[in-house]
N, C-alpha and C positions, 0 to 999 in steps of 0.2 A: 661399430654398428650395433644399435640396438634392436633385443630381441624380445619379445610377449610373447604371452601363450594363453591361448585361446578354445575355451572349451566347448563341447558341441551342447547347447540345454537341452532337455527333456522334449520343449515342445519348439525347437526348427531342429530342421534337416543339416545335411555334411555340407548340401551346395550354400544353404542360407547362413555358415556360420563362415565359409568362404568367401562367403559375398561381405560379409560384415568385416572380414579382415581386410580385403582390398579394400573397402573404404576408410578403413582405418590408415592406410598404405602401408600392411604389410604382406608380404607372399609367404606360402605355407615352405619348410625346411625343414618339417620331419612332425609325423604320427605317431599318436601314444595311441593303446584304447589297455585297459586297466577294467579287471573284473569286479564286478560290486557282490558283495557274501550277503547273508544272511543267517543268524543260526535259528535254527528249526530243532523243537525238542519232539521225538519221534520215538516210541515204547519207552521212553525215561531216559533217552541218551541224546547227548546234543550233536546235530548234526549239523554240519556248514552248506548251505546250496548255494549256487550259483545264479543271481534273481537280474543282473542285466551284467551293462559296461558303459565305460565314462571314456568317450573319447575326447582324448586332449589333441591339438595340434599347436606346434612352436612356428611362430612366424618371426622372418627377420623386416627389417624397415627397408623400402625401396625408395 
């Protein structure tokens, strides 16, 4: 069985990149979402913030 994985872009939604998988013919099999950093230099010391998230989702073929 083959599996892809499928990331949600910036500019569609969670349903729109679902939508793009079934037409690919695959079904969703499991959610990632993974934090995105950034460092930010703040009174002279670097600090890591938290500035989004990259949801991945694994689809198998149907």
């Amino acid at each position: 069985m083959s599996k892809k994985k499928f990331e949600v872009f910036e500019n569609e939604s969670i349903n729109d990149c679902l939508d793009r998988m079934k037409s690919e013919g695959y079904t969703p099999i499991k959610r990632m979402e993974e934090p995105i950093f950034k460092e930010v230099i703040q009174n002279g010391m670097k600090e890591v913030e938290p500035v989004g998230r990259k949801i991945v989702f694994e689809g198998k073929q149907i």
